[in-house]
C-alpha positions as CSV (number, residue, x, y, z in Angstrom):
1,X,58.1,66.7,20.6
2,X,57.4,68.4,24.2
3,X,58.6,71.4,25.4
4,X,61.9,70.0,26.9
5,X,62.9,68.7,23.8
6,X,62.4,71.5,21.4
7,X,63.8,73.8,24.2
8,X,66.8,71.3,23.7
9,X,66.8,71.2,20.1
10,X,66.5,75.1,19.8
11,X,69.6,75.3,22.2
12,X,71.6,72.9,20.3
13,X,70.7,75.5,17.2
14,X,71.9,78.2,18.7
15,X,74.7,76.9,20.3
16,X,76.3,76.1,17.0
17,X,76.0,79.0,15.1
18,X,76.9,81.6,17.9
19,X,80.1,83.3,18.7
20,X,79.5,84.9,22.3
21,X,78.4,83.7,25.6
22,X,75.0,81.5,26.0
23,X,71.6,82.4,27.6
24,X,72.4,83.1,31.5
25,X,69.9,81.7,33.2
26,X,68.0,80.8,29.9
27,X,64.0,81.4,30.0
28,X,63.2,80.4,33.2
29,X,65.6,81.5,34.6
30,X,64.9,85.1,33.5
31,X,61.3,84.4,33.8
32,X,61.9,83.6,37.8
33,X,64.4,86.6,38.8
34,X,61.4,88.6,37.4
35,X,58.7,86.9,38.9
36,X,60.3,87.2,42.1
37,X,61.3,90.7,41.4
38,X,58.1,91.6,41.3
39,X,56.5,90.3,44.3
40,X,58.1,92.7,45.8
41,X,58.0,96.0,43.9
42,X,56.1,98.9,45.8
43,X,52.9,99.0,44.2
44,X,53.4,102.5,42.7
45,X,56.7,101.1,41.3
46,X,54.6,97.9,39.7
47,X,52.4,100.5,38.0
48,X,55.6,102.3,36.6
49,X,57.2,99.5,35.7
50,X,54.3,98.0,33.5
51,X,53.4,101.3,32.4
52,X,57.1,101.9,31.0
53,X,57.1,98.6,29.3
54,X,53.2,98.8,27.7
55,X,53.7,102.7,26.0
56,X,57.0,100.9,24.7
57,X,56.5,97.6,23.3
58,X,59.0,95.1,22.2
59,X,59.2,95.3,18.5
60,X,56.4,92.9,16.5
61,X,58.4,91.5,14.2
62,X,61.4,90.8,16.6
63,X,62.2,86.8,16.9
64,X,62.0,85.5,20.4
65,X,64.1,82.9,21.6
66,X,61.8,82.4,24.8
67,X,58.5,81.6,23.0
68,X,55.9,81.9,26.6
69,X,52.6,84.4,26.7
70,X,50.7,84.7,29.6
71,X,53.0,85.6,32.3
72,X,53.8,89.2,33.7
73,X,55.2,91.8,31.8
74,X,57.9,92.1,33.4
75,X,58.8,88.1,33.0
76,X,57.7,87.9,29.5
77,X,60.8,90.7,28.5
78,X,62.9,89.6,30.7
79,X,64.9,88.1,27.7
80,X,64.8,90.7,25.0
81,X,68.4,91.5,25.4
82,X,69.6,88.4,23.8
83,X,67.1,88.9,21.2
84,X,68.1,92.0,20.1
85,X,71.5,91.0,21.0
86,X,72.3,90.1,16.8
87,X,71.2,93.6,16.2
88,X,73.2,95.4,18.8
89,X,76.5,93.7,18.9
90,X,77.8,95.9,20.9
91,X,76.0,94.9,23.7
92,X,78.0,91.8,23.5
93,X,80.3,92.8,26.4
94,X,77.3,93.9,28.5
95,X,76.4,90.1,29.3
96,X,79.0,88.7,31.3
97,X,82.4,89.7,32.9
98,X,85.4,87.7,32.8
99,X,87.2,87.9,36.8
100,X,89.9,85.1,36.6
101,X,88.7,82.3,38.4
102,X,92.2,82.5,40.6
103,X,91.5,86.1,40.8
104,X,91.2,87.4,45.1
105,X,88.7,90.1,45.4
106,X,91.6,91.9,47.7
107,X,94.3,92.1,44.6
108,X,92.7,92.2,41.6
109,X,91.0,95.4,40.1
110,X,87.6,94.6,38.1
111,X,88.1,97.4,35.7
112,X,91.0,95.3,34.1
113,X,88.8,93.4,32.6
114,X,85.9,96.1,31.8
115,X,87.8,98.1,29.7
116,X,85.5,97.6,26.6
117,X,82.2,97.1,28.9
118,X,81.2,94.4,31.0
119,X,77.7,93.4,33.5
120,X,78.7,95.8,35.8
121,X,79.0,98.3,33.9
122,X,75.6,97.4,32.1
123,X,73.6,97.3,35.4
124,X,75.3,101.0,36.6
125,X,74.8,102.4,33.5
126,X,70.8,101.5,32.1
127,X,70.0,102.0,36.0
128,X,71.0,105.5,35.7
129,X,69.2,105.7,32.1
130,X,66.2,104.2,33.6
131,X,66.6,107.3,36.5
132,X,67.4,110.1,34.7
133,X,66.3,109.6,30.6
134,X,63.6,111.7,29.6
135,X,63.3,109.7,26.2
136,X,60.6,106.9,26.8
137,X,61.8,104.4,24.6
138,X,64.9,104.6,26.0
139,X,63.6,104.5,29.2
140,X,61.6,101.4,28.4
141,X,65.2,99.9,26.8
142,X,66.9,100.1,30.1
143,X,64.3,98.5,31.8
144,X,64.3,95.5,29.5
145,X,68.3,95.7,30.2
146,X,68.4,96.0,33.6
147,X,65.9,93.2,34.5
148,X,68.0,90.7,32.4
149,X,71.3,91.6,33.4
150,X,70.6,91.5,37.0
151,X,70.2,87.7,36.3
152,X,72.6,87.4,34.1
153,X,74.9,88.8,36.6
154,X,73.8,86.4,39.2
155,X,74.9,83.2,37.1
156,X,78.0,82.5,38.7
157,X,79.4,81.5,34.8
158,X,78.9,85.3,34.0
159,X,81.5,86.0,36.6
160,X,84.5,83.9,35.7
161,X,87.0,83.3,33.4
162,X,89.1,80.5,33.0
163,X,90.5,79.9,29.4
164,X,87.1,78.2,28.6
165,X,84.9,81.3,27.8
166,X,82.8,80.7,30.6
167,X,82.7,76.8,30.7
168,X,81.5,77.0,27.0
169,X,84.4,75.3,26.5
170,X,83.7,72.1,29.4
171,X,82.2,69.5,27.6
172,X,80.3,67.4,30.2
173,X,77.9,64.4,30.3
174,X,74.8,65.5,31.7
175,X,71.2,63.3,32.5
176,X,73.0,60.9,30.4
177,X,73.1,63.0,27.3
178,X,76.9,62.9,26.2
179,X,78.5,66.3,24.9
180,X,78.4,66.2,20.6
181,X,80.4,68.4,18.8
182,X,78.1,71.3,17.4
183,X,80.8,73.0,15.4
184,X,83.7,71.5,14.2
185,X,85.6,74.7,13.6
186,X,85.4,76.0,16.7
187,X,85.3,72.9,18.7
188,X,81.9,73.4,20.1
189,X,80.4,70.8,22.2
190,X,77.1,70.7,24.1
191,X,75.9,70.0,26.9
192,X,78.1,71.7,28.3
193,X,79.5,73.3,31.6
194,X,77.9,76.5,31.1
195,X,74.7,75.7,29.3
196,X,74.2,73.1,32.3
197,X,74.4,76.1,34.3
198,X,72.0,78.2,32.2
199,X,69.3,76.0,31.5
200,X,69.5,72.4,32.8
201,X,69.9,72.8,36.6
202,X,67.0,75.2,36.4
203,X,64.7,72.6,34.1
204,X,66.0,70.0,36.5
205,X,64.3,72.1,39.8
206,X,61.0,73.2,38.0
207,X,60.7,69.1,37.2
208,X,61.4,67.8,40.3
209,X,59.4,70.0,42.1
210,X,56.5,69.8,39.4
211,X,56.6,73.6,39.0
212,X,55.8,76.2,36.6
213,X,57.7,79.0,36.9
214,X,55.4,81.1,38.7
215,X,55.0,78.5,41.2
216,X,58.8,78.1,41.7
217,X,58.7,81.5,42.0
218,X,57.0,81.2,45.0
219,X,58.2,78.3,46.6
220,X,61.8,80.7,46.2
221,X,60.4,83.7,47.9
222,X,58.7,81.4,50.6
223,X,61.8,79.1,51.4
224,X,64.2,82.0,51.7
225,X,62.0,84.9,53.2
226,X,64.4,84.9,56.5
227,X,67.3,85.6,54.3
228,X,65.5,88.1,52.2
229,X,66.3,91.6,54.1
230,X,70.3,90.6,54.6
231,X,70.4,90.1,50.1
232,X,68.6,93.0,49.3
233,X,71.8,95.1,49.2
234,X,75.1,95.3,47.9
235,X,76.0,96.7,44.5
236,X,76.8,95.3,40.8
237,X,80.8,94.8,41.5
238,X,79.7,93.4,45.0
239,X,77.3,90.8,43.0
240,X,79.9,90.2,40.4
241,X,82.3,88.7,43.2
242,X,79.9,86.8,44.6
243,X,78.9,85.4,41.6
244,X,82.6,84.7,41.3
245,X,83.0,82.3,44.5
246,X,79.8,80.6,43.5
247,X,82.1,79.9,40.0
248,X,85.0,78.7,41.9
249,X,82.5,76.0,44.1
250,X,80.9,75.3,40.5
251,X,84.6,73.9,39.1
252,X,86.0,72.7,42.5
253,X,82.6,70.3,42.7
254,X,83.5,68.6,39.1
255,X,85.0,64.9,38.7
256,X,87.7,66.5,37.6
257,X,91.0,68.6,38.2
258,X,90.7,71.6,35.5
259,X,93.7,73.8,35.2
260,X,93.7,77.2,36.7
261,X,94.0,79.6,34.3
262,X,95.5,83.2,35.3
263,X,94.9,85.0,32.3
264,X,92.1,87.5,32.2
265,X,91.6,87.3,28.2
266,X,89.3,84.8,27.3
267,X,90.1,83.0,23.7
268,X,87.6,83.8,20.9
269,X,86.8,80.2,20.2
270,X,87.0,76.7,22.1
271,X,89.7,75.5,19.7
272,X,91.8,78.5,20.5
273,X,93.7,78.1,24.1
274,X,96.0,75.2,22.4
275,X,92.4,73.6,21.7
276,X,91.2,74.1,25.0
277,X,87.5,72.8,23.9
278,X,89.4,69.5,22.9
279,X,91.7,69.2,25.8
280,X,88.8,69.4,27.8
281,X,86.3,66.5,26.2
282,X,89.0,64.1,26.8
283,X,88.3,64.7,30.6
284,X,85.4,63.1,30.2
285,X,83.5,64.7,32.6
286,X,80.4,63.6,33.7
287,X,77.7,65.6,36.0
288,X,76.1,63.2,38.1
289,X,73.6,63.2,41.7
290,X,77.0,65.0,43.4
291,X,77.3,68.0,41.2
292,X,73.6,68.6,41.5
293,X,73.5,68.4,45.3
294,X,76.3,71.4,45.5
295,X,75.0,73.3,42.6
296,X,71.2,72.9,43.4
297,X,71.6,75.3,46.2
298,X,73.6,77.5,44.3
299,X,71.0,77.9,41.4
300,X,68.3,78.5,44.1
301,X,70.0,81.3,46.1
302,X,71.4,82.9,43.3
303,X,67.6,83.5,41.4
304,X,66.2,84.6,44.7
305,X,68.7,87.1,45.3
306,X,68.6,88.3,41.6
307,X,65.0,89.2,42.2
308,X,65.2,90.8,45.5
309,X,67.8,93.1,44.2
310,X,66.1,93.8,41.0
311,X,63.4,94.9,43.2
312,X,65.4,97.1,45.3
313,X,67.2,98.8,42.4
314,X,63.4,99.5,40.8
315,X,61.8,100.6,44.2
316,X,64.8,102.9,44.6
317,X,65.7,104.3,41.0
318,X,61.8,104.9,40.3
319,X,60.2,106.4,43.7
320,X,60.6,110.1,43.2
C-alpha cells in the first residue's frame, strides 16, 4: 500500500466515526502554511519559536494522525490540534466558522455566529496567550494552536455555511473514486466536497508537480513573492471573509445548482437538514479537469497567504 493509499484509507476511518468538521488543509497542507511560515520568520523569532516548542514537547504517547519525522518543528506540530482535538472537545468550535454562504460582509455581523467560539476567535485569543502567558506550556499550546488555525482559517470550507456542515455533506466523484456511504446513520459519504478541499486538491499539486512538501513550499514562496508584501496583513475576521468569497467561487464552479441556504446553524449530522447528505448524492456531482482549473489557484494562494501571515503574527507577537 503507498502512502496515498493509506493516507486514503486512514481518512475514510476517520471520516466515519467523527462528528465535527474534517482536517482543513489535512497534513500537507498544515505542513506547507508552516513551511512557508517559516521562511520568513526573523531569525530571533525562528530561535523562539523552536525553543518554545522543544522545552515543551508534544505529549509521547499522543496518537498522530499526520505520521511524518524529519521536517521542521514547526511543520511537524502543525497538526496537534486535531490530535488532541478528542481530548479537548471544547476546542471543537475553535476549527471553523460558519458565515452563511449568502451572507454580505456589509450586513451580516460575524459574532452571530461566534457566540460559543469560532477561528477567529481561536487565532485572537492563543495569539494573545502566546504574547502575554508566563506559563510555558501554555505558551508552547498556543503556538501549536495558532500555527494550525491560521491554516485552517485559510481553507475557504472553514469559512462557510451552507446546511451541509461545510460541504461534508456534498457527496462528489472525484479522480474517479465515486462518494460511498461511510456511515449510514448519519448519511456520511466520502469523497466529499470538503475533504476534496482538505486533502485531495493539495495531493493532486504535490503530484503533479513531483513535489515534497518542502519543495512545494518553495515553488509557493517563489511563484508569489510579488504578491507577498500586499498579503502579509489584514486580521483574523478580515481572513475569515476572504476565505468566505473563496467558498462562494468553490460552490458556484460545481456541475451543479446547490441551494442557497440562509440559515447560519449548521445541522449536527448530514441526514439532518430534511437529509440534506442524501438530497445531495442524488446530484451526482462529479469534480472533473474544470473544478480543478478554478480551485487550483485557490488552494495555492490561500497556503501562501496562511504562511505569510502566520509569519507576521509570530514576528510581531514575539519581538519584544
Amino acid at each position: 500500500m503507498n502512502t496515498k493509499q493509506l493516507q486514503y484509507s486512514l481518512a475514510i476511518l476517520f471520516f466515519a466515526i467523527a462528528p465535527f468538521r474534517a482536517y482543513a488543509w489535512g497534513c500537507e497542507g498544515h505542513q506547507i502554511v508552516a513551511l512557508i511560515a517559516m521562511k520568513h520568520l526573523q531569525p530571533q523569532i525562528a530561535n523562539q519559536v523552536n525553543a518554545i516548542l522543544a522545552a515543551n514537547p508534544v505529549a509521547a504517547n499522543l496518537r498522530h494522525f499526520c505520521r511524518v519525522s524529519g521536517l521542521p518543528l514547526i511543520a511537524e506540530v502543525a497538526s496537534w490540534a486535531d490530535d488532541v482535538r478528542s481530548e479537548q472537545p471544547e476546542t471543537g468550535p475553535f476549527h471553523f466558522i460558519d458565515i452563511p454562504l449568502t451572507a454580505a460582509r456589509d450586513k451580516y455581523e460575524i459574532s452571530q455566529v461566534c457566540q460559543q467560539g469560532c477561528v477567529v476567535d481561536a487565532i485572537v485569543k492563543y495569539n494573545e496567550e502566546l504574547k502575554s502567558s508566563a506559563d510555558a506550556k501554555m505558551r508552547a499550546d498556543a503556538l501549536r494552536y495558532l500555527i494550525h488555525f491560521v491554516g485552517h482559517i485559510h481553507q475557504p470550507l472553514h469559512d462557510d455555511s451552507n446546511g451541509d456542515r461545510g460541504g461534508n455533506c456534498v457527496p462528489v466523484e472525484y479522480l474517479d473514486e465515486a462518494p460511498r456511504v461511510t456511515n449510514a446513520q448519519r448519511e456520511d459519504y466520502f469523497p466529499n466536497l470538503h475533504a476534496v478541499w482538505d486533502t485531495d486538491l493539495i495531493q493532486d499539486l504535490l503530484v503533479s508537480h513531483d513535489m515534497t512538501v518542502e519543495q512545494f513550499a518553495d515553488f509557493l514562496d517563489h511563484r508569489y513573492q510579488s504578491r507577498l508584501r500586499r498579503w502579509n496583513s489584514g486580521k483574523a475576521v478580515d481572513w475569515a471573509w476572504e476565505g468566505h468569497d473563496a467558498a462562494i467561487t468553490a460552490y458556484r464552479a460545481l456541475a451543479a445548482n446547490l441551494p442557497r441556504e440562509s440559515s447560519a446553524k449548521e445541522p449536527e449530522s448530514c441526514a439532518d437538514n430534511n437529509h440534506v447528505g442524501k438530497r445531495m448524492a442524488d446530484l451526482h456531482i462529479i469534480l472533473g479537469e474544470r473544478y480543478e482549473n478554478v480551485s487550483h489557484p485557490i488552494v495555492e494562494e490561500q497556503l501562501t497567504k496562511a504562511g505569510i501571515r502566520l509569519a507576521t503574527l509570530l514576528n510581531t507577537g514575539l519581538s519584544k
